[in-house]
The first five atom37 places (N, CA, C, CB, O) and aatype in JSON, in Angstrom:
{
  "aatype": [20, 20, 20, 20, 20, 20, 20, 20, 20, 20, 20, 20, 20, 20, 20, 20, 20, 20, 20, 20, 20, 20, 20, 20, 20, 20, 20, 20, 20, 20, 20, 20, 20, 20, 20, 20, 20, 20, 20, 20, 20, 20, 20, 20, 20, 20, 20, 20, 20, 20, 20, 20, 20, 20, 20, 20, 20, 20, 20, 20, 20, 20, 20, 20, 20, 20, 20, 20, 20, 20, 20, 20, 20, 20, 20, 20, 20, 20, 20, 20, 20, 20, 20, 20, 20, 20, 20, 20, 20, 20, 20, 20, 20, 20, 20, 20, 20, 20, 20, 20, 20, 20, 20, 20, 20, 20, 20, 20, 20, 20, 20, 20, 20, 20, 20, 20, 20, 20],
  "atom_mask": [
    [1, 1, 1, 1, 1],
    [1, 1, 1, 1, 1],
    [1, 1, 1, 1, 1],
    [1, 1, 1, 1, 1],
    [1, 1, 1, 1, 1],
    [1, 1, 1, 1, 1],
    [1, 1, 1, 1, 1],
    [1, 1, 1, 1, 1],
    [1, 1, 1, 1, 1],
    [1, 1, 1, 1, 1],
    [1, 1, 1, 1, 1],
    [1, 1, 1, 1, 1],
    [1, 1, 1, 1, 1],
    [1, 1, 1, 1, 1],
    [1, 1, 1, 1, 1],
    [1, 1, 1, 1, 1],
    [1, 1, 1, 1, 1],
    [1, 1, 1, 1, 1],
    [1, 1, 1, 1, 1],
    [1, 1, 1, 1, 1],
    [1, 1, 1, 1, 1],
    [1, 1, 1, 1, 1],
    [1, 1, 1, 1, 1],
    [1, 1, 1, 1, 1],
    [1, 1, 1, 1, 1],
    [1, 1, 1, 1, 1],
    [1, 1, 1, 1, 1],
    [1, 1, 1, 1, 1],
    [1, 1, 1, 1, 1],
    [1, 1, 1, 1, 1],
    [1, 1, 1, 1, 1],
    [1, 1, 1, 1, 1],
    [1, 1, 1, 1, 1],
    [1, 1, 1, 1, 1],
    [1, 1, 1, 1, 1],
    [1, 1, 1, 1, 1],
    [1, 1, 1, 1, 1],
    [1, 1, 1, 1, 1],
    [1, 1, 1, 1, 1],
    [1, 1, 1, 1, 1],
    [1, 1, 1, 1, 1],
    [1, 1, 1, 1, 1],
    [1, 1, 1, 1, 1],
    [1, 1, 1, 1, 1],
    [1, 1, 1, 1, 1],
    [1, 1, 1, 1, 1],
    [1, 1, 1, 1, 1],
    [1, 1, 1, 1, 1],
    [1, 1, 1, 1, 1],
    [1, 1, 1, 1, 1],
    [1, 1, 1, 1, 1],
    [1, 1, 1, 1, 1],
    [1, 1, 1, 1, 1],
    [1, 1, 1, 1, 1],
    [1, 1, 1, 1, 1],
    [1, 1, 1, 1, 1],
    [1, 1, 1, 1, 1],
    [1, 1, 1, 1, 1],
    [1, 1, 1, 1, 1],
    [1, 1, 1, 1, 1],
    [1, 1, 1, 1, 1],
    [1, 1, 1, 1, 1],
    [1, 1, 1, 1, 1],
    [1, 1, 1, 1, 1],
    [1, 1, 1, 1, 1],
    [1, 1, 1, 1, 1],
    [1, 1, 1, 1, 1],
    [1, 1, 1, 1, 1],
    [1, 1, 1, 1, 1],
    [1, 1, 1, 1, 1],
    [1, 1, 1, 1, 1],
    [1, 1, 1, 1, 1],
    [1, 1, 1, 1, 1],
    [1, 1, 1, 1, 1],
    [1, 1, 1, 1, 1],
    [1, 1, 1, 1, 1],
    [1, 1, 1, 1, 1],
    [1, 1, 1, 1, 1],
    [1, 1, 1, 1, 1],
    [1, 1, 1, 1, 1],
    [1, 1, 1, 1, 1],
    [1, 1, 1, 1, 1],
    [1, 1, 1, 1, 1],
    [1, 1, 1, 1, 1],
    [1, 1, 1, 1, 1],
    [1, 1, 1, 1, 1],
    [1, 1, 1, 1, 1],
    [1, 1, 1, 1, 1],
    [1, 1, 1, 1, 1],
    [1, 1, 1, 1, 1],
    [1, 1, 1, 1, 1],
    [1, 1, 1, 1, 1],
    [1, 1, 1, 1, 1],
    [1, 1, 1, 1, 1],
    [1, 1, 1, 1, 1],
    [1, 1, 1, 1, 1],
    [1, 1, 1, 1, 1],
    [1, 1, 1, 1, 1],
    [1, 1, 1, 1, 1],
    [1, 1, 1, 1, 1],
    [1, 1, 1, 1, 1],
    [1, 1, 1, 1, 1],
    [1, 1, 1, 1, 1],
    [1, 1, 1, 1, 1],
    [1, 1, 1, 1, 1],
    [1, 1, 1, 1, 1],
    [1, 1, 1, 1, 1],
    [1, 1, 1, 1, 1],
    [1, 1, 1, 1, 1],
    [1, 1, 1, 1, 1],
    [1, 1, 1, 1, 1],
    [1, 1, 1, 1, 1],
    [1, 1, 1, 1, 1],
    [1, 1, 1, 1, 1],
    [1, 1, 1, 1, 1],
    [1, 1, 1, 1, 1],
    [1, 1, 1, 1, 1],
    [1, 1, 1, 1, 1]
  ],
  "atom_positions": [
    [[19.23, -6.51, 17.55], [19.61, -5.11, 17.49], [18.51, -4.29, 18.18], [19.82, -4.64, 16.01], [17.34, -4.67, 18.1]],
    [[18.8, -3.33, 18.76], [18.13, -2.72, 20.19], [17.86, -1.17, 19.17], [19.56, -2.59, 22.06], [18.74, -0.7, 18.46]],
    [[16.33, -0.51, 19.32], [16.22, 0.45, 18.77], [16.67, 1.72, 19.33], [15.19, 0.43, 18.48], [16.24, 1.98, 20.46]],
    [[17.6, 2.74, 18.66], [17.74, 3.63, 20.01], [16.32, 4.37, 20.24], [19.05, 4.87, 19.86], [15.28, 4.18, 19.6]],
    [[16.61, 5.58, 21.71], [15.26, 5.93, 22.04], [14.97, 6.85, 21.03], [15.04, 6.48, 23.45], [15.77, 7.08, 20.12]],
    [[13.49, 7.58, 21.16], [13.27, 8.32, 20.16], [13.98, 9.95, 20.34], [11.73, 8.24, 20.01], [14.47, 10.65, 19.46]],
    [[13.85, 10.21, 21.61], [14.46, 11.42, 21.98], [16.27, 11.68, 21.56], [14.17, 11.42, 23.59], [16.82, 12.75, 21.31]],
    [[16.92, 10.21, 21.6], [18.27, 10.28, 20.87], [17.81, 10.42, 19.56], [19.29, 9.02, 21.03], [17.95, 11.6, 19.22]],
    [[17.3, 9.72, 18.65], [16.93, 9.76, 17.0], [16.67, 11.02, 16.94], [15.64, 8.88, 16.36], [17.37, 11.7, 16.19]],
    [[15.97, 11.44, 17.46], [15.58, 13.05, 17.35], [16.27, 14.08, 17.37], [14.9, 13.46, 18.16], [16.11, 15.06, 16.66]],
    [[17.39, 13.87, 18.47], [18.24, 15.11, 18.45], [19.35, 15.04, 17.91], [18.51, 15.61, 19.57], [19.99, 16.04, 17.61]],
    [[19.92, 13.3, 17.62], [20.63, 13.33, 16.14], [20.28, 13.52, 15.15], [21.05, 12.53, 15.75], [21.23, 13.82, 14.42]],
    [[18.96, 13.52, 14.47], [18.41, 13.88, 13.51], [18.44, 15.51, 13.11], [17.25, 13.36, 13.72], [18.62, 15.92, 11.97]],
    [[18.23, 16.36, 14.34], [18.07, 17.66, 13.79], [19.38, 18.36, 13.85], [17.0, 18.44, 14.51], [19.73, 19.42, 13.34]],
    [[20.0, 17.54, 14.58], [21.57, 18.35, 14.88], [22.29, 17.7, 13.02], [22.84, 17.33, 16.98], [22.94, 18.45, 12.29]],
    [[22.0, 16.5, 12.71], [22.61, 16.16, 11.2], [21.78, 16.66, 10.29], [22.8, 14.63, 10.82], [22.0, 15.98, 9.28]],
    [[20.92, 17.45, 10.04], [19.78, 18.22, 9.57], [20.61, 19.51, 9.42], [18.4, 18.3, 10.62], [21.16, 19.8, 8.35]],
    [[20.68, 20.29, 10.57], [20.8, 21.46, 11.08], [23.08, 21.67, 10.24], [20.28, 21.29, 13.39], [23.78, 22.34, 9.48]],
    [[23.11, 20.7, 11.01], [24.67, 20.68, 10.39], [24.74, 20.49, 8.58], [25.57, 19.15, 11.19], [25.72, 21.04, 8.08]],
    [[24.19, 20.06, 7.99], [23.69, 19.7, 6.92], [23.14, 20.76, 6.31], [22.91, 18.77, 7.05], [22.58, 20.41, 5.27]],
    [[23.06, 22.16, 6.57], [22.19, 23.49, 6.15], [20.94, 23.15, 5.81], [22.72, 24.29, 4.94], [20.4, 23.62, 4.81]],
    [[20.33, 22.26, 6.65], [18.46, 22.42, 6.24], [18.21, 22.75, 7.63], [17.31, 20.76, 5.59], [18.55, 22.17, 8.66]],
    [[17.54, 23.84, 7.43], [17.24, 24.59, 8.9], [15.84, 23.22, 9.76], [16.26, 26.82, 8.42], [14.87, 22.85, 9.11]],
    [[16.04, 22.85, 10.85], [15.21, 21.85, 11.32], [15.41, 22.29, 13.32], [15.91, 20.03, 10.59], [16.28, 22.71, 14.08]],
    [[14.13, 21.88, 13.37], [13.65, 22.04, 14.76], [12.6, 21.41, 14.95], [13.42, 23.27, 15.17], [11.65, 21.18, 14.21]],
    [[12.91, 21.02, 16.54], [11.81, 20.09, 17.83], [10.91, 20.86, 17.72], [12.18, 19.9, 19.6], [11.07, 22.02, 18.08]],
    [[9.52, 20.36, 17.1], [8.34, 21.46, 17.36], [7.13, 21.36, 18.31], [7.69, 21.66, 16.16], [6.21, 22.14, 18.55]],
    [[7.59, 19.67, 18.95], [7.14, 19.31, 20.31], [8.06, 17.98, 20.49], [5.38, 19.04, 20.45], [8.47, 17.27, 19.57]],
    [[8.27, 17.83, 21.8], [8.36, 16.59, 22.4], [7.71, 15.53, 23.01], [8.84, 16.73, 22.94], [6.93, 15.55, 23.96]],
    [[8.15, 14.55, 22.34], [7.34, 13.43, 23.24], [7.82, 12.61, 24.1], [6.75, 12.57, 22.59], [8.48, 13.03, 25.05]],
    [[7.56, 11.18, 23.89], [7.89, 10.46, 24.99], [9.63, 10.21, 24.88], [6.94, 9.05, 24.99], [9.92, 9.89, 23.73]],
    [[10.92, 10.29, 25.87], [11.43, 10.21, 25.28], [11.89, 8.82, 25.2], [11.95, 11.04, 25.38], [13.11, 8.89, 25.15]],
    [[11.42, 7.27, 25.14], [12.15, 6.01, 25.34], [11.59, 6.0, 23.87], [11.78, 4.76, 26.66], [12.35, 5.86, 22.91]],
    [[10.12, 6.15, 23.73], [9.35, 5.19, 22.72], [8.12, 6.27, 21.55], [8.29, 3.87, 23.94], [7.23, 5.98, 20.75]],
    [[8.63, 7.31, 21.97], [7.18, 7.96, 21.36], [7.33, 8.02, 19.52], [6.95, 9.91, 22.11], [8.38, 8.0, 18.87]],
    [[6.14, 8.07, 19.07], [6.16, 8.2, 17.67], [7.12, 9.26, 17.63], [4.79, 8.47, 16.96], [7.6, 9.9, 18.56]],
    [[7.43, 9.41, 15.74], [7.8, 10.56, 15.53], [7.23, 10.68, 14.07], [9.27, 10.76, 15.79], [7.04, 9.84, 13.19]],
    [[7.01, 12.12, 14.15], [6.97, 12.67, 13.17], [8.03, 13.46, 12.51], [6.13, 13.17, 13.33], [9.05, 13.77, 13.12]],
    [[7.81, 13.84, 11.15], [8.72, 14.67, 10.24], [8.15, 15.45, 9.3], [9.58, 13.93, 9.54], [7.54, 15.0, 8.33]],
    [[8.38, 17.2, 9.65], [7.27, 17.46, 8.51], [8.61, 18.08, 7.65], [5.62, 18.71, 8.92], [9.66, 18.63, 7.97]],
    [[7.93, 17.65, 6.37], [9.47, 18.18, 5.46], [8.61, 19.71, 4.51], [10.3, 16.35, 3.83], [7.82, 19.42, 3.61]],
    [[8.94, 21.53, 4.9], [8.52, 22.19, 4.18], [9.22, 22.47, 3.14], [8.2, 22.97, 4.68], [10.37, 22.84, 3.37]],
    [[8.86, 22.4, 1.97], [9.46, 22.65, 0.7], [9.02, 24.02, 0.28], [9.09, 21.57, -0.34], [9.04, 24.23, -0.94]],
    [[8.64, 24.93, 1.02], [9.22, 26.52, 0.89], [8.36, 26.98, -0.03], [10.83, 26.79, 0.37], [8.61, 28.06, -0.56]],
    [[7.31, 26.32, -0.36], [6.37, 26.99, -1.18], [4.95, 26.86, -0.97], [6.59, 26.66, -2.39], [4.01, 26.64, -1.73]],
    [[5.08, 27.04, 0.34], [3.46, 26.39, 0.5], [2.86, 25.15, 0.49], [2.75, 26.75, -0.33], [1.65, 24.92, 0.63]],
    [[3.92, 24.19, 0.3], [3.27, 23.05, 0.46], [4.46, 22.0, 1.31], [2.73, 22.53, -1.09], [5.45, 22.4, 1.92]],
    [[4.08, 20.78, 1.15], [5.4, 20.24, 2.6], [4.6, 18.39, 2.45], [4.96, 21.5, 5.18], [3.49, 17.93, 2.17]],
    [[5.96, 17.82, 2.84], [5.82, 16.47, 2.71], [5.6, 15.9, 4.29], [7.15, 15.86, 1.92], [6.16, 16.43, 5.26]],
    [[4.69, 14.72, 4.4], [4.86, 14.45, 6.18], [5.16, 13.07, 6.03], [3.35, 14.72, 7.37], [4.68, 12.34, 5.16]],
    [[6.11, 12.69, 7.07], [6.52, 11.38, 7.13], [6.02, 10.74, 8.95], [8.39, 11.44, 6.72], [5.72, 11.5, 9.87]],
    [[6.07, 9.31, 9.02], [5.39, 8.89, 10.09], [6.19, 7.73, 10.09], [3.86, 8.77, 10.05], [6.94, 7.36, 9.2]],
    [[5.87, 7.01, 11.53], [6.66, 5.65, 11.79], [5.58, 5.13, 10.52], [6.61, 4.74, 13.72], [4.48, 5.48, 10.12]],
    [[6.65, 4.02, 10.13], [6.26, 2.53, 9.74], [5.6, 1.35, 10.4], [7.23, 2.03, 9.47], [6.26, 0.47, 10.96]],
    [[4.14, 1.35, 10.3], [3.2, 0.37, 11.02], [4.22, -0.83, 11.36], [1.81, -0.15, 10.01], [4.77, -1.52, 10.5]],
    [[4.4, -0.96, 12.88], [4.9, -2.37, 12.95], [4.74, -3.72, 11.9], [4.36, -2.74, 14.09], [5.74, -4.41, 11.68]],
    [[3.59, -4.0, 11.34], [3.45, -5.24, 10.69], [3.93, -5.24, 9.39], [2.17, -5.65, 10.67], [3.67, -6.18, 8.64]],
    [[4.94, -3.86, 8.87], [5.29, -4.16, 7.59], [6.89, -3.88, 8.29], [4.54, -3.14, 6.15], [7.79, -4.11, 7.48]],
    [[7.23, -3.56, 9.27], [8.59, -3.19, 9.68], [9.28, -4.33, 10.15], [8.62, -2.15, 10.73], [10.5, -4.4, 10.23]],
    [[8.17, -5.6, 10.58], [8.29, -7.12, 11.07], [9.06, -7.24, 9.78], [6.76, -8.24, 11.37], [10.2, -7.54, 10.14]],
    [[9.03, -7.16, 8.67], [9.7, -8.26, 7.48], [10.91, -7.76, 7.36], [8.99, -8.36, 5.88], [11.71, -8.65, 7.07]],
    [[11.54, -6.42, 7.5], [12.33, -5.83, 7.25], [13.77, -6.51, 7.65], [11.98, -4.73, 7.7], [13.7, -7.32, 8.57]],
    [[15.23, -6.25, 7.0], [16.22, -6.81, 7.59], [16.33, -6.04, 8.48], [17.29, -7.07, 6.97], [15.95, -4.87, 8.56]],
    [[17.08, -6.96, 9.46], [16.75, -6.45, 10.65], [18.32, -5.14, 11.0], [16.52, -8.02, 11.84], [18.58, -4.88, 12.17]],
    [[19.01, -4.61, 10.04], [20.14, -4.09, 9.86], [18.93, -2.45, 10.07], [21.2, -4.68, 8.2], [18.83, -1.62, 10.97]],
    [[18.16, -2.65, 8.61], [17.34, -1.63, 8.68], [16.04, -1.28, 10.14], [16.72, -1.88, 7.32], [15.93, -0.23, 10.77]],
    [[15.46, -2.19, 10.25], [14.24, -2.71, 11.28], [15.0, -2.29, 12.28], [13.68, -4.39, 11.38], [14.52, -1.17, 12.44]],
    [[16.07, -2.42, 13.29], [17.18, -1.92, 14.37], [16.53, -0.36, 14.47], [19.12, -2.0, 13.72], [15.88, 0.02, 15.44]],
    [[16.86, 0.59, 13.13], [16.77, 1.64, 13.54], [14.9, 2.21, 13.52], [17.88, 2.37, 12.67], [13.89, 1.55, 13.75]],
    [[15.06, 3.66, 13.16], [13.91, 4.08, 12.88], [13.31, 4.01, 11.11], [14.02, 5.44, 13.48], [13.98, 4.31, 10.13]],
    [[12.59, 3.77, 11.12], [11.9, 3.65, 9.54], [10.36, 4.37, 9.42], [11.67, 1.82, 9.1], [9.34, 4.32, 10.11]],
    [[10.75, 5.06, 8.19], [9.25, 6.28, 8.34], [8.61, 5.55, 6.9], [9.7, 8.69, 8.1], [9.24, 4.78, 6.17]],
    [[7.46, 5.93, 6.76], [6.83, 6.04, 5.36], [5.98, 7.47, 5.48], [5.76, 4.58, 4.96], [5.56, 8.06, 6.48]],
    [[5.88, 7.8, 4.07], [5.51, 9.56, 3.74], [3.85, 8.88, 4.01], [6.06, 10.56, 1.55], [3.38, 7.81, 3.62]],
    [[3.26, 9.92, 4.79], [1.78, 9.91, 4.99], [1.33, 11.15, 3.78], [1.31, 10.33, 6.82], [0.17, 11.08, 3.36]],
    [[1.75, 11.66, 3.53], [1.59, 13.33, 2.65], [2.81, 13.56, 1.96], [1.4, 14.85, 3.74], [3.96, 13.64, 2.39]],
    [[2.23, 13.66, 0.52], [3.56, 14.76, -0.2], [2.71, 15.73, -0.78], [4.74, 14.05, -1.58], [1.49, 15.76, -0.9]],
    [[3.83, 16.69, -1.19], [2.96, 17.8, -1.5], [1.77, 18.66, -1.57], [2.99, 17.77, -1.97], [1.14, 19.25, -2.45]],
    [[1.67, 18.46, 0.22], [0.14, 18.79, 0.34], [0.14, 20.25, 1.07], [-0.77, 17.53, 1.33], [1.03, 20.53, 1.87]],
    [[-0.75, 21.02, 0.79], [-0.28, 22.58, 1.4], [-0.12, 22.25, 2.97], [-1.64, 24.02, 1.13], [-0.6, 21.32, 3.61]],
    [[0.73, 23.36, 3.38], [1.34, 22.78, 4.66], [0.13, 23.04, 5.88], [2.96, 23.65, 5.04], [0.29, 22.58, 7.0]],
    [[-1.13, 23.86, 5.52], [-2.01, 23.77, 6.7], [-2.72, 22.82, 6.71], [-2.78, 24.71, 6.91], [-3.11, 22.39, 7.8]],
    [[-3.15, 22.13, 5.34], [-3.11, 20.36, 5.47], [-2.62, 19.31, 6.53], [-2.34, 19.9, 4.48], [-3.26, 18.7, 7.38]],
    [[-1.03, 19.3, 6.15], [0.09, 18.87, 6.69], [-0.11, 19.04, 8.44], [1.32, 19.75, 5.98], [0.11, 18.05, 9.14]],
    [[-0.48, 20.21, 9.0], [-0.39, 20.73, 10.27], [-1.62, 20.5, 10.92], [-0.04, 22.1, 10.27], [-1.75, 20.58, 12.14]],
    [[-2.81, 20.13, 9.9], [-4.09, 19.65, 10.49], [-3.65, 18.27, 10.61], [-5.5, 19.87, 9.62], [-4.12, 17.8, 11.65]],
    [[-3.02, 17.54, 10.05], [-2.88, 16.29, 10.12], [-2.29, 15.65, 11.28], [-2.3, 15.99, 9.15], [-2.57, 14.64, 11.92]],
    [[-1.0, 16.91, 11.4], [-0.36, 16.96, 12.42], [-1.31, 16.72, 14.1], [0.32, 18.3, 12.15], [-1.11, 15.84, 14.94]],
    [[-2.57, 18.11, 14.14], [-2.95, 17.94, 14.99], [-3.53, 17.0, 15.87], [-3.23, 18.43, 14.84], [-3.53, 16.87, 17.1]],
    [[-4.19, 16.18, 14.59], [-4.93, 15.17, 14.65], [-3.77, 13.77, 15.42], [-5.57, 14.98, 12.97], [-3.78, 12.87, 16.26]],
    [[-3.15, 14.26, 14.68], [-1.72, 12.41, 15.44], [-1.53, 13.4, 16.69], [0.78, 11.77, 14.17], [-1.89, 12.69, 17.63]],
    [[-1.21, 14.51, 17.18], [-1.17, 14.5, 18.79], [-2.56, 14.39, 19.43], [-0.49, 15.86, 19.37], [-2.39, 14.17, 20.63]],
    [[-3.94, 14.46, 19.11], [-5.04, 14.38, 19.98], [-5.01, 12.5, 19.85], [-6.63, 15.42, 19.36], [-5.54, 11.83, 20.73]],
    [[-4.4, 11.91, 18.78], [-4.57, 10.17, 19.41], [-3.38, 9.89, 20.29], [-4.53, 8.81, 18.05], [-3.29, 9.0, 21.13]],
    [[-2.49, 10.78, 19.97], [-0.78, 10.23, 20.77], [-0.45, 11.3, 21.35], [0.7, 9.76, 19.74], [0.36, 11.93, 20.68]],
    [[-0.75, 11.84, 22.42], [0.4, 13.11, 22.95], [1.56, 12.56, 23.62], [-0.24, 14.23, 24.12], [1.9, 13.2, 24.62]],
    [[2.42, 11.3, 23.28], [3.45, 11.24, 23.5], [4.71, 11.36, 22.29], [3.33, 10.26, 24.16], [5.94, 11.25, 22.24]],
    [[3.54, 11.66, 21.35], [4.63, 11.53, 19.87], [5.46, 13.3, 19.94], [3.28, 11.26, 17.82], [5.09, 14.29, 20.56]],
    [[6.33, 13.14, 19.27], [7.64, 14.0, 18.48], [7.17, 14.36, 17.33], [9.05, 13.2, 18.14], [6.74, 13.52, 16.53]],
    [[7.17, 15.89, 17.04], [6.99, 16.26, 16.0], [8.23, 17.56, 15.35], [5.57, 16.58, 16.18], [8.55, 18.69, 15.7]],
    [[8.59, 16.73, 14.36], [10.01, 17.68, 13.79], [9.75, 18.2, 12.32], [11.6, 16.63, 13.68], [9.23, 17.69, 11.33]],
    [[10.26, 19.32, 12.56], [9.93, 20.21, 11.39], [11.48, 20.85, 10.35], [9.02, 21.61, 12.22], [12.25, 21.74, 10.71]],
    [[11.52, 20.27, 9.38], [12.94, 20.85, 8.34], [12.49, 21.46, 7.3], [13.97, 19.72, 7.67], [11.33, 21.27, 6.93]],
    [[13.17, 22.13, 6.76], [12.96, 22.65, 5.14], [13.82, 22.07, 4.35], [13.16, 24.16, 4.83], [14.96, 21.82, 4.73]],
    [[13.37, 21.78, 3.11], [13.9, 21.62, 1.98], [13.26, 21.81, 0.96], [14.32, 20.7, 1.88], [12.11, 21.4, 1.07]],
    [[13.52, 22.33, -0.14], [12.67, 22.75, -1.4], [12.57, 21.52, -2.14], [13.32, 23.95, -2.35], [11.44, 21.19, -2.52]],
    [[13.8, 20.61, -2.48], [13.78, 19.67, -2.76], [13.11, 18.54, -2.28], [14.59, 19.63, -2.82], [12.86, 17.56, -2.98]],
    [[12.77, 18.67, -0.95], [11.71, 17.57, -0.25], [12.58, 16.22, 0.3], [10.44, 16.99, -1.54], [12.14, 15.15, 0.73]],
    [[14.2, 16.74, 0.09], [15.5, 15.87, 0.62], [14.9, 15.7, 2.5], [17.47, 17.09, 0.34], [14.37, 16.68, 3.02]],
    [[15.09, 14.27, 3.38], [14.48, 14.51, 4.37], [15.05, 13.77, 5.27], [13.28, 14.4, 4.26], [14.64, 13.73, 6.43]],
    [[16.54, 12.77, 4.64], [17.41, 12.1, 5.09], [16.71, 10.71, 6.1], [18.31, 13.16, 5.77], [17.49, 10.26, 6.94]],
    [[15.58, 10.19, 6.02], [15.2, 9.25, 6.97], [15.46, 8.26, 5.81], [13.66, 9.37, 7.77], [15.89, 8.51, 4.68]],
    [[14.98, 6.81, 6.49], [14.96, 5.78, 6.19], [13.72, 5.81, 6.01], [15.5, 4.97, 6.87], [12.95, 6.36, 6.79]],
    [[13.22, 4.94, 4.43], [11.6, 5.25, 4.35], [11.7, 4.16, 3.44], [10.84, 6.88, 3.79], [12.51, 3.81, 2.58]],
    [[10.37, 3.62, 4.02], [9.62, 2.34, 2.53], [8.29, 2.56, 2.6], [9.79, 0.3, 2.74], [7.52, 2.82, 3.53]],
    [[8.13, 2.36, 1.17], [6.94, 2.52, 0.86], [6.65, 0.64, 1.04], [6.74, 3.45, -0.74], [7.34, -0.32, 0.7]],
    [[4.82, 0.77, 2.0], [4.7, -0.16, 2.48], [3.69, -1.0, 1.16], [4.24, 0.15, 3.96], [3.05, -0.29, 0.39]],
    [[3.65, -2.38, 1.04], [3.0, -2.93, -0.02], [3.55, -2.99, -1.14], [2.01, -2.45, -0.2], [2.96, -3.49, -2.09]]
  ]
}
């Protein structure tokens, strides 16, 4: 099973986001075949959850139904969101080819595929 690119994941993601009433937007682009992505999820009160790819070596075990697509694990929950946005900065000065997407939810609902690794 062939991963799609990240720039498709992405703009299906915010368009089923966006259709879905959680307001979400491209807050940079990256590469579009292969680049990381990010997800920052704001929960509307000052604080906000961040999600990140899944290190290849725990995404190796995965069935490969799931492993096919994209798979995040939360780097940050509930951390105030200028936290969140320093963190942010920091993953584009190692990767400026990564995607960084931004939704709200109060609930911290964020619709990816996510495992917690270990």
């Amino acid at each position: 099973m062939q991963r799609v690119t990240s720039d498709f994941f992405v703009s299906a993601y915010a368009r089923r986001r966006n259709d879905g009433g959680y307001f979400t937007a491209v807050v940079r682009r990256g590469a579009a075949e292969a680049g990381a992505i990010f997800v920052k999820v704001s929960r509307l009160d000052g604080t906000a959850d961040l999600y990140g790819p899944l290190p290849q070596v725990f995404a190796a075990d995965l069935d490969p139904a799931i492993a096919g697509g994209r798979v995040f694990e939360r780097i940050m929950a509930h951390a105030p969101e200028a936290d969140v946005d320093a963190r942010l900065a920091r993953e584009r000065t190692f990767d400026s080819d990564c995607y960084v997407v931004e939704t709200e939810a109060r609930d911290g609902s964020h619709g990816l595929d996510v495992v917690e690794p270990g």
